[in-house]
VEXDREN-2710 file (C-alpha; in Angstrom, 1 decimal):
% VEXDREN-2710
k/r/px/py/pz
1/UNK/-4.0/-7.2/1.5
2/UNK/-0.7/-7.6/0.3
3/UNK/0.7/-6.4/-3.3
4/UNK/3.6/-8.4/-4.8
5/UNK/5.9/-6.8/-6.8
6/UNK/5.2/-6.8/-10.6
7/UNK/7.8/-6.0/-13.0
8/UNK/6.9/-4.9/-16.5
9/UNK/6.8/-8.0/-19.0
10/UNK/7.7/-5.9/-22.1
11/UNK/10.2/-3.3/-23.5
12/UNK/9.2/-3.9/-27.4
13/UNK/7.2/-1.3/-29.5
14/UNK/4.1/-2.0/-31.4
15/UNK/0.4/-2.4/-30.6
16/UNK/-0.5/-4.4/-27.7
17/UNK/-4.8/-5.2/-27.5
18/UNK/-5.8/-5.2/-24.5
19/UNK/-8.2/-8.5/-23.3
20/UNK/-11.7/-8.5/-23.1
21/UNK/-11.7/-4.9/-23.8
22/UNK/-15.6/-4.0/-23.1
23/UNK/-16.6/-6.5/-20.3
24/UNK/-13.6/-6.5/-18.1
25/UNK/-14.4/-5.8/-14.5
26/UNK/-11.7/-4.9/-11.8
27/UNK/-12.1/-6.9/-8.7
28/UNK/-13.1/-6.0/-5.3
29/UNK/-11.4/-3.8/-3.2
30/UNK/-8.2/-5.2/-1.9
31/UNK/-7.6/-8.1/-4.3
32/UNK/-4.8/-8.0/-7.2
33/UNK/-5.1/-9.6/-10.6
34/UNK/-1.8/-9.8/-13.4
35/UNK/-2.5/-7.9/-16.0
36/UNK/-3.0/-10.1/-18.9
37/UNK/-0.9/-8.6/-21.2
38/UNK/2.2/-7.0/-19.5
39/UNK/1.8/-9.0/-16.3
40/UNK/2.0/-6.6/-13.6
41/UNK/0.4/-7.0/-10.4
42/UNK/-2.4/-5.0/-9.9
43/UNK/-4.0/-3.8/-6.1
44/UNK/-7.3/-2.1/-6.1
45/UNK/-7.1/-0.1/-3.3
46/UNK/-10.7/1.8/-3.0
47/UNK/-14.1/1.4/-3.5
48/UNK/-15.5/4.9/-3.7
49/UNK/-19.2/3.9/-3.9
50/UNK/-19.2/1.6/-0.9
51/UNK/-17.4/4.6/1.0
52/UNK/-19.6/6.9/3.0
53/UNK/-19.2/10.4/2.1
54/UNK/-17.8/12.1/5.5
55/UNK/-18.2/15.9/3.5
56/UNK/-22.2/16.0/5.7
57/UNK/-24.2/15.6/1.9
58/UNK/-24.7/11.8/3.0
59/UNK/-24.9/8.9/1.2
60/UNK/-21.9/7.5/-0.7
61/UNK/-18.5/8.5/-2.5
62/UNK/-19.0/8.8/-6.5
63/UNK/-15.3/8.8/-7.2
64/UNK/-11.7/8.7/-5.2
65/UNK/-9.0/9.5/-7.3
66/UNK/-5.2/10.6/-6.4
67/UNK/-4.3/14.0/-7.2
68/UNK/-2.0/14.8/-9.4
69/UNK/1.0/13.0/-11.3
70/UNK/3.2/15.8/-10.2
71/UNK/3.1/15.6/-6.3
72/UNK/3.6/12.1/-5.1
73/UNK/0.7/10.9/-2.7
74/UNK/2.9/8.5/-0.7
75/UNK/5.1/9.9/2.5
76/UNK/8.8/9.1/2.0
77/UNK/8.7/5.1/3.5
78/UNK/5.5/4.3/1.6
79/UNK/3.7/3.7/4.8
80/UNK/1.0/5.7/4.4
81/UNK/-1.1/7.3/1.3
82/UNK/-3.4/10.0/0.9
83/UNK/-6.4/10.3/-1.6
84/UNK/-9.0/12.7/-2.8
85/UNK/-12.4/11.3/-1.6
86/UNK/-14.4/14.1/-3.9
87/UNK/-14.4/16.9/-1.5
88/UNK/-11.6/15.5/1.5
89/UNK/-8.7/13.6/1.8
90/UNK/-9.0/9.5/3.3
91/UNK/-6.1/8.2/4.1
92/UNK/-4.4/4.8/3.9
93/UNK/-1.6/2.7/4.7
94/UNK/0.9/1.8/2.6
95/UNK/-0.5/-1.8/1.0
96/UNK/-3.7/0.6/0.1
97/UNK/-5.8/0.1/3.4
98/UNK/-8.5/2.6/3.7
99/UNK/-7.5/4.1/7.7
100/UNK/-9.9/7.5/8.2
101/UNK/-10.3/10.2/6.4
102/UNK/-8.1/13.7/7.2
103/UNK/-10.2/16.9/9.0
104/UNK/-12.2/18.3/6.4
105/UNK/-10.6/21.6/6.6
106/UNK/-7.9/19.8/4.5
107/UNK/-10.2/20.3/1.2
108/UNK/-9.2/19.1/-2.8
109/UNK/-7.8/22.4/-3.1
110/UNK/-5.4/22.6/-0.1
111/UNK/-3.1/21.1/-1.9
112/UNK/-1.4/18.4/0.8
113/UNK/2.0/17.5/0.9
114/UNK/4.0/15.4/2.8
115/UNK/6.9/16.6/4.8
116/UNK/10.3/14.6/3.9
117/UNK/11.5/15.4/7.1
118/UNK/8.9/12.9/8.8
119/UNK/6.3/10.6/8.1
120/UNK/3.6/11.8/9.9
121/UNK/3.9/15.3/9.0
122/UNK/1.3/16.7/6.2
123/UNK/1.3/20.8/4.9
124/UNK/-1.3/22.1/3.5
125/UNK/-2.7/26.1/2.8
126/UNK/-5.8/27.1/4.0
127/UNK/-6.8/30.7/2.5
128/UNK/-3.6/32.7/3.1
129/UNK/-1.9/30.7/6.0
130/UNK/0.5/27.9/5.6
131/UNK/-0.3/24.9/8.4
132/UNK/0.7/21.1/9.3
133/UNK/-1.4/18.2/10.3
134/UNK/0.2/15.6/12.4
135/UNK/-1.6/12.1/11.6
136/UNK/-0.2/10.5/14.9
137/UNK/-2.1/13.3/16.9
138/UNK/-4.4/14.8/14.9
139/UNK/-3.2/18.3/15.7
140/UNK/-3.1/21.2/13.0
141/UNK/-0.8/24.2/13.5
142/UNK/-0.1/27.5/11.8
143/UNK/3.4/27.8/10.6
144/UNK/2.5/31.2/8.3
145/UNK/0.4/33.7/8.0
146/UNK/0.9/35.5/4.8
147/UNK/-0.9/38.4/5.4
148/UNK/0.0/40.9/2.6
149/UNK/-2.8/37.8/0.6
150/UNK/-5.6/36.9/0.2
151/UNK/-5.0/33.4/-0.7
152/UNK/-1.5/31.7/-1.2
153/UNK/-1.3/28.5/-3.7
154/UNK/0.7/25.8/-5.6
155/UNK/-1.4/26.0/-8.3
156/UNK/-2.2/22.3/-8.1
157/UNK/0.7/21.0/-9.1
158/UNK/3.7/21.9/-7.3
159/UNK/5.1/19.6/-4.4
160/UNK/7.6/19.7/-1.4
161/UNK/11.3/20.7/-2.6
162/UNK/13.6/17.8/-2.8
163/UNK/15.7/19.5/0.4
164/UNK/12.4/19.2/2.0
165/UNK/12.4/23.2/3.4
166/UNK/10.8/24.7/0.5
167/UNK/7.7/25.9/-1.4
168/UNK/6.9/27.9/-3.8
169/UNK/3.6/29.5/-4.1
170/UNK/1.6/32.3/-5.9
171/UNK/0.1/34.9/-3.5
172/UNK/-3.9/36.6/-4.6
173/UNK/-3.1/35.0/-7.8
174/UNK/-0.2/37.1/-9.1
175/UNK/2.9/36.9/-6.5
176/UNK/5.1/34.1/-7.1
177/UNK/7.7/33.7/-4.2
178/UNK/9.7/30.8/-2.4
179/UNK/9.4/30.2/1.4
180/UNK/11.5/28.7/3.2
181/UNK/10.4/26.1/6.4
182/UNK/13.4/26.3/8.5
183/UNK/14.4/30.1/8.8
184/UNK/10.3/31.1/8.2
185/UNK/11.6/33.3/5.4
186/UNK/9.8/34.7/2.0
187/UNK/11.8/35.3/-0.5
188/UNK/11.2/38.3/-3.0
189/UNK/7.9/38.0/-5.1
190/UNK/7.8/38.1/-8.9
191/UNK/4.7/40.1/-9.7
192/UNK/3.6/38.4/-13.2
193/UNK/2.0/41.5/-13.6
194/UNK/-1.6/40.1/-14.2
195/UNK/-0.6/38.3/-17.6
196/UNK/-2.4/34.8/-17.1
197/UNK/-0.1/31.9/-16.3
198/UNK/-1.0/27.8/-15.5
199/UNK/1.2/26.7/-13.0
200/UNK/4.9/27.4/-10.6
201/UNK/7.2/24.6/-9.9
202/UNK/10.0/24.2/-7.5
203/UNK/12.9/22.7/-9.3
204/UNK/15.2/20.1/-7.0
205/UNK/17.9/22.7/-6.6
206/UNK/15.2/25.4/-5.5
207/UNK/15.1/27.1/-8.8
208/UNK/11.4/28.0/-9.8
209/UNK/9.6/27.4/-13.2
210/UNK/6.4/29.6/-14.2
211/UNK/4.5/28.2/-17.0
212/UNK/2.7/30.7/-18.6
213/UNK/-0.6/30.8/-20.5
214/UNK/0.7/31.7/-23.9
215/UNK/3.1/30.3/-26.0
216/UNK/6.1/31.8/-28.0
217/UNK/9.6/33.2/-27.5
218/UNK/8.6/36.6/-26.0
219/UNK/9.2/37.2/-21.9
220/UNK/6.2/35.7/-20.2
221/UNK/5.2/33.4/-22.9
222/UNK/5.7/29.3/-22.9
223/UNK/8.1/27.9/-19.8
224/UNK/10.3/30.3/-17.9
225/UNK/13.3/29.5/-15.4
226/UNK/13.4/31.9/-12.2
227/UNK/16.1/31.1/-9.3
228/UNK/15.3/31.2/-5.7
229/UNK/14.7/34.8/-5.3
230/UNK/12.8/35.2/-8.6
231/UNK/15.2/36.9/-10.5
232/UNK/14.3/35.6/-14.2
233/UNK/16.9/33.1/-16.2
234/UNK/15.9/32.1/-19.4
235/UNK/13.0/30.3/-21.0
236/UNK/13.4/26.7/-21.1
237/UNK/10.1/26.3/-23.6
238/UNK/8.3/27.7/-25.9
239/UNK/5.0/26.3/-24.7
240/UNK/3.0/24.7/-21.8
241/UNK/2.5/21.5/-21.4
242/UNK/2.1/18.5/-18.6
243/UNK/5.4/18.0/-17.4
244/UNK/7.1/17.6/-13.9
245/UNK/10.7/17.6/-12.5
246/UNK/13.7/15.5/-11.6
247/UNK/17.4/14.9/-11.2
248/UNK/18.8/13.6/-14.0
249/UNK/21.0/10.8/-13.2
250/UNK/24.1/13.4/-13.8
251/UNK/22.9/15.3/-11.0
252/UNK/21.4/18.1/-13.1
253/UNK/18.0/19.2/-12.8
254/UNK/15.3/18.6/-16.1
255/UNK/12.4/19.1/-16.7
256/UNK/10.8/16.1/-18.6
257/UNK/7.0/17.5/-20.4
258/UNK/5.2/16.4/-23.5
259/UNK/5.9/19.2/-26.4
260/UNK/2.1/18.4/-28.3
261/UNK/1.8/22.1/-28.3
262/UNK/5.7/23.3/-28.9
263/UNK/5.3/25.5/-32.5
264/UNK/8.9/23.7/-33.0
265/UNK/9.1/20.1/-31.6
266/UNK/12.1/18.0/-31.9
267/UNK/10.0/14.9/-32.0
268/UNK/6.4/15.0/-32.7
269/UNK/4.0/14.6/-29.9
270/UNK/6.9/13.4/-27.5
271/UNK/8.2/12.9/-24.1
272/UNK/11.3/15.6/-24.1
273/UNK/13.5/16.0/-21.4
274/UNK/15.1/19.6/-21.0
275/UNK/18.4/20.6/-19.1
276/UNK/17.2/23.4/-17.2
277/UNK/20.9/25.0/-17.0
278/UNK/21.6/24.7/-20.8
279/UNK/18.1/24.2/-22.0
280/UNK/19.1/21.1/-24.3
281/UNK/16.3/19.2/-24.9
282/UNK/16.4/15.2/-25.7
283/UNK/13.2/13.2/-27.2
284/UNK/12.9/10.3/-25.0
285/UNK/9.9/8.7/-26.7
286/UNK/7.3/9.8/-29.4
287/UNK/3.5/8.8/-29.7
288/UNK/0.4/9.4/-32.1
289/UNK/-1.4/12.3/-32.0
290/UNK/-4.6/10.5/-30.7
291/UNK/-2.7/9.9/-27.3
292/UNK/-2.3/12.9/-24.5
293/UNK/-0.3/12.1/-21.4
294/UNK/0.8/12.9/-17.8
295/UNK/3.7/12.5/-16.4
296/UNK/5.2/11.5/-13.0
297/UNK/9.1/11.7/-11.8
298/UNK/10.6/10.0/-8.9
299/UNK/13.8/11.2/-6.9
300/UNK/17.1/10.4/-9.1
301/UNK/15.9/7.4/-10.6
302/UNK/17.0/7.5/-13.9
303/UNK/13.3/7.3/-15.4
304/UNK/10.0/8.8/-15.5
305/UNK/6.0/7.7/-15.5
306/UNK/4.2/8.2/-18.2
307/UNK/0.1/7.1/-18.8
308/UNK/-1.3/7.5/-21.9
309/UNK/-4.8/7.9/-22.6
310/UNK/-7.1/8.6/-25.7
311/UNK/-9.9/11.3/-25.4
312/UNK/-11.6/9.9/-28.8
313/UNK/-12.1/6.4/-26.8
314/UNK/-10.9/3.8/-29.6
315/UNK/-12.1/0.3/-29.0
316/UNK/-9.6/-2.1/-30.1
317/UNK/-8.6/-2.7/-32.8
318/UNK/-10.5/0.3/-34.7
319/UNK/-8.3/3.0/-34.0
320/UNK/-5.8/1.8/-31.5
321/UNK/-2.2/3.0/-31.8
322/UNK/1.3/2.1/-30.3
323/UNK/1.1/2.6/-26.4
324/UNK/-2.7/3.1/-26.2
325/UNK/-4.0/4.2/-22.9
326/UNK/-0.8/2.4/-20.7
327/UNK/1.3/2.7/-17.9
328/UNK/4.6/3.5/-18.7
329/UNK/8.1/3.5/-17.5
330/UNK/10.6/5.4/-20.0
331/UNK/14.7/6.0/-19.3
332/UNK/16.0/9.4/-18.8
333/UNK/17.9/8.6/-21.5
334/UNK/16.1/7.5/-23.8
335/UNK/17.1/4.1/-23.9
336/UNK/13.9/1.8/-23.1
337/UNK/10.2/2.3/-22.6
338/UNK/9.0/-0.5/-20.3
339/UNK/5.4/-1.2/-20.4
340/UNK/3.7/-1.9/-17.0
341/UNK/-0.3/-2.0/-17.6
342/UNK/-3.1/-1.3/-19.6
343/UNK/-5.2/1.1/-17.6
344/UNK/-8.5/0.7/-18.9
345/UNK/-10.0/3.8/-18.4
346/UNK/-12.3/5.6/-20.7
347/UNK/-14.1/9.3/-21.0
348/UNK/-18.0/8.2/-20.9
349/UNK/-20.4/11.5/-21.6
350/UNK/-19.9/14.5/-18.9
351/UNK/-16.9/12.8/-17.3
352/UNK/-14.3/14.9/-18.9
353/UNK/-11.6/14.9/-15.8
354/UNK/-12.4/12.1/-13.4
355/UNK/-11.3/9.3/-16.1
356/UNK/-8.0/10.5/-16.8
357/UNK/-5.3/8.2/-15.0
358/UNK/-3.4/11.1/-13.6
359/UNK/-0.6/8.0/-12.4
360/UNK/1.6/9.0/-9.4
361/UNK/4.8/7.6/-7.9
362/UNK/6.1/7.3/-4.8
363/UNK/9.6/9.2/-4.3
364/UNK/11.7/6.2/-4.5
365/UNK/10.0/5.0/-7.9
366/UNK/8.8/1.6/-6.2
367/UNK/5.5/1.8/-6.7
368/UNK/2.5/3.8/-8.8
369/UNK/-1.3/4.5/-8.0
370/UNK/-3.5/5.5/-10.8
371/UNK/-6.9/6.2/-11.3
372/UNK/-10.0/4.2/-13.5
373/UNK/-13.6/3.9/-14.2
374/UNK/-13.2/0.6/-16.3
375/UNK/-15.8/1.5/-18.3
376/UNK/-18.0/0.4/-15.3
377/UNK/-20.3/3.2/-16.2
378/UNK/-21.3/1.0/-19.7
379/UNK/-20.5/-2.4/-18.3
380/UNK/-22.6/-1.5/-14.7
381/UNK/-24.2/1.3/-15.0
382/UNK/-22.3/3.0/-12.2
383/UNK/-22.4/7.0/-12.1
384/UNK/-21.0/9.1/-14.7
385/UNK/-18.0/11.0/-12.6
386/UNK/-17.1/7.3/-11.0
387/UNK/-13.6/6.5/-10.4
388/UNK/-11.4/4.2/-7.9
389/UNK/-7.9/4.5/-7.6
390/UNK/-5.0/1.1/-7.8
391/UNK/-1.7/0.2/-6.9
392/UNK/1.0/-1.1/-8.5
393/UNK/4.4/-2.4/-7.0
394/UNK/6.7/-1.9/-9.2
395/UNK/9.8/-3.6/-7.7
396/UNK/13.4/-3.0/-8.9
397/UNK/13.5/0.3/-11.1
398/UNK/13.5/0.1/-15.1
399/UNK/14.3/-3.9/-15.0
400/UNK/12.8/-6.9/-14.4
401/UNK/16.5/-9.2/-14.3
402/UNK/18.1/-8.3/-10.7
403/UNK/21.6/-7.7/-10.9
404/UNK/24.7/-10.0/-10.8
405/UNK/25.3/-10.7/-7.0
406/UNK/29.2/-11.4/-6.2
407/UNK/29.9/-14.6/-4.0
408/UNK/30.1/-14.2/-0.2
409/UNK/33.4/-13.6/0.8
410/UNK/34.6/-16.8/3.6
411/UNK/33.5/-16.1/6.9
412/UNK/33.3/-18.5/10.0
413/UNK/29.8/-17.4/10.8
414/UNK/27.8/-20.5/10.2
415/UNK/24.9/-19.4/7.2
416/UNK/21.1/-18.9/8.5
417/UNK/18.8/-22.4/8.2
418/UNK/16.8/-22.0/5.0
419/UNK/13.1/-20.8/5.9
420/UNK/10.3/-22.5/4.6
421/UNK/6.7/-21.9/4.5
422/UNK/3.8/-23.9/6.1
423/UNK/0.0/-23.5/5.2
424/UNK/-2.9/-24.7/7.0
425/UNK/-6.2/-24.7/6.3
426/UNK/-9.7/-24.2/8.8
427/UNK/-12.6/-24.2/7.7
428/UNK/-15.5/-22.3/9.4
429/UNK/-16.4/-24.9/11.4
430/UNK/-13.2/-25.3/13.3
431/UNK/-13.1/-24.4/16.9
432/UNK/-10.9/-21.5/16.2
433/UNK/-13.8/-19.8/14.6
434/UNK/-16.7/-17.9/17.1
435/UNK/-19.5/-16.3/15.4
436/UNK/-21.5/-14.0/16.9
437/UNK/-25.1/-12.1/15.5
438/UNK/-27.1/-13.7/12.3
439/UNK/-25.1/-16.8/10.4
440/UNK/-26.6/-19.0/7.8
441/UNK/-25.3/-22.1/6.8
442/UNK/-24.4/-23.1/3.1
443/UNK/-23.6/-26.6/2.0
444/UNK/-23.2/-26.2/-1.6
445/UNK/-20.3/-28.2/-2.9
446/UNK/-18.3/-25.1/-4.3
447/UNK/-16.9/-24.0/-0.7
448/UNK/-13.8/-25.0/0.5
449/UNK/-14.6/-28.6/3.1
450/UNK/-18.6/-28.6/1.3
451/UNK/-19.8/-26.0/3.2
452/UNK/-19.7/-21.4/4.7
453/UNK/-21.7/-19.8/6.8
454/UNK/-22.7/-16.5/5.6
455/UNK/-24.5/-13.0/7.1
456/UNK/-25.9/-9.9/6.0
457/UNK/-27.3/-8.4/9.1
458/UNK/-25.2/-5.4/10.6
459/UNK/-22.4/-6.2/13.2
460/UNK/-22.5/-10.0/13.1
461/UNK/-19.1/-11.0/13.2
462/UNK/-16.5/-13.9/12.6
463/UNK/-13.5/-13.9/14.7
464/UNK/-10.8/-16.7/13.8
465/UNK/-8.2/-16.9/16.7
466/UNK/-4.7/-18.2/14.9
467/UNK/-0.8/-18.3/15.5
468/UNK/0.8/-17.6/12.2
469/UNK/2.8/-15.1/9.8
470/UNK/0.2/-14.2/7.7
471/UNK/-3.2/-15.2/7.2
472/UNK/-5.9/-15.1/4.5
473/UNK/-10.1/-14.8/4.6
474/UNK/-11.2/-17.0/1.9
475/UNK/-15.1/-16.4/1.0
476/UNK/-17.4/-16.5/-2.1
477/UNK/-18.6/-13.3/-4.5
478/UNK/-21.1/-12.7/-6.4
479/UNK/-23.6/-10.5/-7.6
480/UNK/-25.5/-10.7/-3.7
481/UNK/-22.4/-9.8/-2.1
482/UNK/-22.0/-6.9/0.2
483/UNK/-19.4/-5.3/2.5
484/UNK/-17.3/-6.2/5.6
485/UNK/-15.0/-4.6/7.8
486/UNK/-12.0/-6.9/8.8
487/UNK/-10.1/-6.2/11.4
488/UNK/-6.7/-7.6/12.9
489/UNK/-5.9/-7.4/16.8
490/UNK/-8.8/-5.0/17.1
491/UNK/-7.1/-2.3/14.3
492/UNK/-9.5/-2.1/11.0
493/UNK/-7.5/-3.2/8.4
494/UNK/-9.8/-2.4/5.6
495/UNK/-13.2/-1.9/4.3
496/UNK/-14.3/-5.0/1.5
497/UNK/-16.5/-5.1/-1.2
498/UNK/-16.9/-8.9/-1.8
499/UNK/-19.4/-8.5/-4.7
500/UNK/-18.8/-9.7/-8.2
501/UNK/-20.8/-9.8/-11.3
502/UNK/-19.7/-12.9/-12.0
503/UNK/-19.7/-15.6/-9.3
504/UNK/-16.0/-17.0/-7.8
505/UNK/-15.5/-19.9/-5.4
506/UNK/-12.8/-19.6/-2.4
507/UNK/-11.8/-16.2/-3.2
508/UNK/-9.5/-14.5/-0.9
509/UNK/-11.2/-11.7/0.2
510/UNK/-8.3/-10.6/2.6
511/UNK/-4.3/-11.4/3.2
512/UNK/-2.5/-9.8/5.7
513/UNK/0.9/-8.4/5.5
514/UNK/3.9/-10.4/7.5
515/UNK/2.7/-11.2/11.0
516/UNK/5.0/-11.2/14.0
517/UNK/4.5/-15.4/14.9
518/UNK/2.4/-15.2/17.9
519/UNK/-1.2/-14.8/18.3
520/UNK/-3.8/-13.3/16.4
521/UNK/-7.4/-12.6/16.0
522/UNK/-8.3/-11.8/12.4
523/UNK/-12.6/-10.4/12.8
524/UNK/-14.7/-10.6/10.0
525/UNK/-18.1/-8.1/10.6
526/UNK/-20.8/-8.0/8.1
527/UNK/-21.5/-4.2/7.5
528/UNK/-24.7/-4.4/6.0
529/UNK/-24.4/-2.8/3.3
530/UNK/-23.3/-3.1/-0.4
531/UNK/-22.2/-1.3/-3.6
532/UNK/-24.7/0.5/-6.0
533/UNK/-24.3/-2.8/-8.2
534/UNK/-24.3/-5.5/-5.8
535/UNK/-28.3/-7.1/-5.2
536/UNK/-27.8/-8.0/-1.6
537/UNK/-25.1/-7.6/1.3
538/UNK/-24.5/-11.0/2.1
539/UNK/-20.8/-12.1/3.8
540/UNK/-19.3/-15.6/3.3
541/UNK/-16.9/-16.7/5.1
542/UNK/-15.5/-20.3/3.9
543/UNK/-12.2/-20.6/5.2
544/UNK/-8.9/-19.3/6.4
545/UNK/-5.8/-20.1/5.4
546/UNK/-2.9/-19.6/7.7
547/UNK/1.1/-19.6/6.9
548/UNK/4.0/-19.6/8.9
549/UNK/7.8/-18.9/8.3
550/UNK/9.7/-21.5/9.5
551/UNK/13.5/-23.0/9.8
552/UNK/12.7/-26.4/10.1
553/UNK/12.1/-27.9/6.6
554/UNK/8.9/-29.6/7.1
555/UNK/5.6/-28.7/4.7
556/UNK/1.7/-29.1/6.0
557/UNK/-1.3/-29.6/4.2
558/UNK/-3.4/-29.9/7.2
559/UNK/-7.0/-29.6/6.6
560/UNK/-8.7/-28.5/10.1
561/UNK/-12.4/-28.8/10.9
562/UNK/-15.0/-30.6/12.7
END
């Protein structure tokens, strides 16, 4: 697998339809497409019904979403990602390669968060105590036991402090308070007294936002600013509403929310950014009514995330407005709304959470996930709660024209040889291929040479022995099409669902990141299974292509086989 970078095609206003609205079907897991109409690159990255459920019910996942906009699911060098799998975590690596799935102590509401101190480091609460998992060793410790609790939580939407030593969390319900990782300190504890309240934040500069239930101008009513040891500030809003924090690029802290239910918004139904020291508020954007939203905020980056979505369900045109149901970028100051993709996801009867996008980024503001049923419930009949979760690369931040480079200054070091690329081609035939269990042969004259050899039965593998940079597994979908582990150098690599309504030719199933040039052994084994849609769990395997880097300008088209 391996996700280009996709920068957002548009910056204009106005509707935008998306294609082939109601029959659109995402493709297997692992493979991108452009999105027709803004032209991002899109990753699927799970397949939630060809996933076992690891919760001891059996059978397979229904949905795998990530969790919320407001905590971001990717550990500070986007080399690995975590994901709800219903009940659990799975976690993956950074391209959006299913790995295992985290101990199942580590449930939906244990609220995970990466450490920024390291990459392998994951807290979490578990009743009243505060503990770590280490994903290199799989070990779990204790750092607090907050005894005076019964429980201690985020409230589902709070994440890591940006100096990475601090939480804030709300003990038995009612105690908000800030601890601190490094001196194993709790600050004091606000007791909000029993008056209902939504959620607690942790501002970058350790400050602490409690959003209370109901809305006006009285204490304990809309959005209210505590410092680090609780002692109250001033209200920052007058009501609730999906939000999450940031540095401006100034330095100061905002909070950036939608104001739909602000008795006195400055912009109607908008994306508002609020000063947290002054309380100024400036409308970055403003959409219809029909649209709700969630929002997403990197470190410092000078923008936010935004997805739309529409709980009425328009189908285009009838009822479609400016921004319907995308994937947004917008300025901190207000300055442009880039456009990245239409997301495609829909509410379809019971299914009043699972379809919502929920978008998060990764700290640096690379790169996205988001969460969609494609309206694969109508077009496939798949369950009602069903949802899979994609990846976007977003490249450089808020522009798709890279900036002015100056000239090299003179140097006597001579300049690197200009690397080129070389592709060659085997077929499955080609000594370099060894197959082992139950292979069929197929000569029709779609595959790549005439001809692919194909298996269904459990275990049998391919193994393709190559010295190369990269390499791709190019194989055929359809609506018989099951699953496949592939593995490189013995590490799984990911878990594919080649199936596909409709029927494709020499479709890479598989690419491969960069590849040290030495080499490799790429193994293709038929798992025997298949998605709820799929007829059959049959495995082609066609071809693979391989590429290397090179500093000798030379270009192959080599076609290998017997």
């Amino acid at each position: 697998m391996c996700a280009l970078p996709a920068f957002a095609q548009l910056s204009t206003g106005g509707i935008e339809l998306p294609t082939s609205y109601n029959t659109f079907q995402p493709p297997a897991v692992g493979v991108s497409y452009v999105d027709p109409v803004f032209g991002s690159r899109v990753t699927r990255i799970s397949n939630a019904m060809g996933t076992a459920n690891a919760d001891g019910s059996g059978g397979y996942l229904t949905w795998i979403t990530d969790e919320y906009p407001t905590m971001t699911p990717f550990n500070s060098d986007n080399s690995k990602i975590i994901l709800i799998h219903q009940s659990y975590f799975g976690l993956y690596d950074g391209t959006g390669v299913y790995l295992r799935d985290l101990p199942l102590e580590i449930t939906s509401s244990s609220e995970p968060r990466w450490s920024r101190a390291n990459n392998h480091t994951i807290y979490y609460v578990h009743g009243n105590q505060f503990k770590t998992y280490d994903i290199s060793s799989d070990a779990t410790s204790i750092v607090h036991t907050f005894s005076e609790y019964t429980a201690i939580s985020g409230m589902g939407e709070s994440d890591i402090s940006y100096d990475g030593d601090h939480f804030v969390f709300a003990g038995s319900g009612r105690y908000v308070f800030v601890y601190q990782i490094s001196t194993d300190t709790k600050g004091s504890a606000f007791d909000t007294g029993g008056i209902e309240f939504d959620s607690v934040y942790i501002t970058p500069k350790n400050n602490v936002i409690v959003s209370w239930i109901q809305s006006g101008t009285a204490r304990s009513t809309g959005q209210e600013l505590f410092d680090t040891n609780m002692n109250f500030l001033r209200q920052v809003g007058d009501a609730d509403g999906h939000k999450d924090v940031t540095l401006d690029t100034n330095g100061n802290e905002v909070l950036v929310w939608t104001n739909s239910n602000d008795p006195k918004p400055i912009c109607n139904n908008g994306i508002v950014k609020i000063t947290l020291a002054s309380g100024q508020q400036t409308c970055l954007a403003s959409f219809d009514w029909s649209l709700a939203v969630h929002i997403s905020a990197p470190d410092n980056s000078g923008f936010v995330y935004v997805e739309t979505y529409a709980p009425s369900n328009p189908t285009p045109p009838s009822g479609w407005m400016a921004y319907t149901n995308e994937l947004l970028q917008i300025k901190l100051d207000g300055s442009q709304i880039l456009r990245l993709a239409h997301h495609r996801s829909r509410p379809f009867e019971a299914n009043t959470y699972n379809w919502q996008p929920k978008m998060s980024t990764s700290r640096d503001g690379s790169r996205v996930v988001y969460g969609s049923d494609y309206d694969l419930q109508t077009i496939d009949g798949y369950a009602v709660q069903y949802s899979d979760v994609y990846l976007i690369l977003v490249g450089s931040p808020a522009t798709s024209t890279p900036p002015p480079v100056a000239p090299p200054a003179p140097t006597s070091t001579p300049a690197p040889a200009p690397t080129t690329a070389t592709t060659v081609l085997y077929q499955q035939n080609s000594p370099a291929v060894k197959f082992t269990g139950t292979w069929y042969p197929n000569s029709g004259a779609f595959n790549s040479g005439g001809s692919a050899t194909l298996a269904m039965d459990q275990g049998s593998q391919a193994t393709f022995t190559f010295t190369g940079t990269g390499v791709q597994w190019i194989g055929y979908r359809d609506a018989w099409s099951g699953i496949a582990q592939v593995y490189l150098d013995g590490a799984l690599k990911g878990t594919i669902d080649t199936y596909s309504a409709a029927e494709q030719a020499q479709a890479v199933l598989y690419t491969s990141g960069r590849l040290s040039n030495t080499s490799h052994t790429l193994t293709i084994v038929a798992a025997g299974t298949h998605d709820a849609a799929s007829a059959g769990a049959w495995v082609w395997v066609d071809a693979f292509e391989v590429s290397s880097l090179s500093t000798i300008a030379k270009r192959s088209s080599l076609f290998v086989g017997r």
